[in-house]
C-alpha positions in Angstrom: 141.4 373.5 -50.6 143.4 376.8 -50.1 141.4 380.3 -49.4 142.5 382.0 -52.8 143.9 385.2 -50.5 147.2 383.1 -48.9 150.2 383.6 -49.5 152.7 380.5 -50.1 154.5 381.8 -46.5 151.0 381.7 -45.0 150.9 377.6 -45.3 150.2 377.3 -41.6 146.6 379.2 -41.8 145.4 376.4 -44.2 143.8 374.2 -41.8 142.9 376.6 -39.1 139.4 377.9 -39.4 140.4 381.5 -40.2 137.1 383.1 -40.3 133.7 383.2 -37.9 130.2 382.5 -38.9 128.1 385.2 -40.5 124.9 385.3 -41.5 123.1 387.5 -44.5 119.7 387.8 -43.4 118.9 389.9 -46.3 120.6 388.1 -49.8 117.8 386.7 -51.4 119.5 386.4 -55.0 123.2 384.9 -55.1 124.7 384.3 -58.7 127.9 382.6 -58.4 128.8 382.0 -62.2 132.0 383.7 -61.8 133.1 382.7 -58.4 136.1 380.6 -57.6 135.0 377.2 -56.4 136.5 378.2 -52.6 133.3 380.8 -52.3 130.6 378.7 -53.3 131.6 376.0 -50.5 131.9 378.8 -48.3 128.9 380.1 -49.0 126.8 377.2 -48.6 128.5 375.6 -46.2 126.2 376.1 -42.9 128.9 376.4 -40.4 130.6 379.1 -41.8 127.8 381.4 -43.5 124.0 381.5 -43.1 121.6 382.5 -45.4 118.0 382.4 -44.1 116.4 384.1 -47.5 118.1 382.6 -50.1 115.6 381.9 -52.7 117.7 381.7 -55.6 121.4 380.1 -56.8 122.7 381.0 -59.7 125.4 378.5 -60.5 127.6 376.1 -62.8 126.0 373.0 -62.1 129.1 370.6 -62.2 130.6 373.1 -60.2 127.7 372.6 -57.8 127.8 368.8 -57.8 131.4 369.0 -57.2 131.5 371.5 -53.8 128.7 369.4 -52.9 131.0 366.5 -53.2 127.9 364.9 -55.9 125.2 366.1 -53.4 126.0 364.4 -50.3 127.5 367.1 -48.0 125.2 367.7 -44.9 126.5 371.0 -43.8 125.5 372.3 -46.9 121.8 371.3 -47.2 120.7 374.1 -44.7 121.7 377.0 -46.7 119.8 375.4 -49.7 117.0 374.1 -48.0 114.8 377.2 -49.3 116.3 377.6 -52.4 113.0 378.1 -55.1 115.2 378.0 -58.3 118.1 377.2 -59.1 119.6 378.4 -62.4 122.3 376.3 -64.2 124.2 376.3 -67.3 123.1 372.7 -68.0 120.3 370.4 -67.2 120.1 369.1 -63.9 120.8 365.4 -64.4 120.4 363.8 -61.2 116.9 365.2 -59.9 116.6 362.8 -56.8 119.7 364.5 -55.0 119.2 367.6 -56.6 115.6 367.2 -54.6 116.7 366.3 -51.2 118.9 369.4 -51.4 116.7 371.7 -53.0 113.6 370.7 -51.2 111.4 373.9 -52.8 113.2 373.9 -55.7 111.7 375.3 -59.3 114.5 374.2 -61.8 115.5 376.3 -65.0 118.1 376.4 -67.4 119.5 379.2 -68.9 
């Protein structure tokens, strides 16, 4: 996947990991509903950013499943660990996974 900010002559940044870990301590609340795909595995990806008091996602659900590669990426399962609700645009369909992930996880559908 390609960070949406290079350029085509910018080819050789793809693989390298072009950014350090940082942490938001504070971001409670994180609606991505409008973010490119690129963010949200950024975002939840544990090696790259931390977010301690996330308590609620706001996201496309088959977008979720699918940056989640259907719930089974590990480095992601920290950052949603604490996760209370989780707001989709469609029903959750596969609660087991959606469980393991979400371990304190309140599930609404808007």
């Amino acid at each position: 996947m390609w960070p949406p900010f290079l350029r085509e002559h910018q080819s050789h940044l793809r693989d390298k990991d072009w950014c350090s870990m940082i942490e938001y301590r504070h971001l409670s609340p994180l609606d991505m509903t409008n973010a490119n795909s690129y963010y949200l595995k950024h975002f939840l990806n544990e090696t790259k950013t931390r977010l301690p008091s996330l308590s609620k996602l706001k996201v496309h659900y088959n977008l979720l499943k699918a940056v989640t590669n259907n719930f089974a990426k590990e480095e992601m399962r920290y950052n949603c660990c604490r996760v209370n609700q989780l707001v989709t645009d469609y029903p959750v369909t596969d609660l087991q996974n959606i469980i393991r992930y979400f371990p304190s996880l309140l599930i609404s559908v808007s």
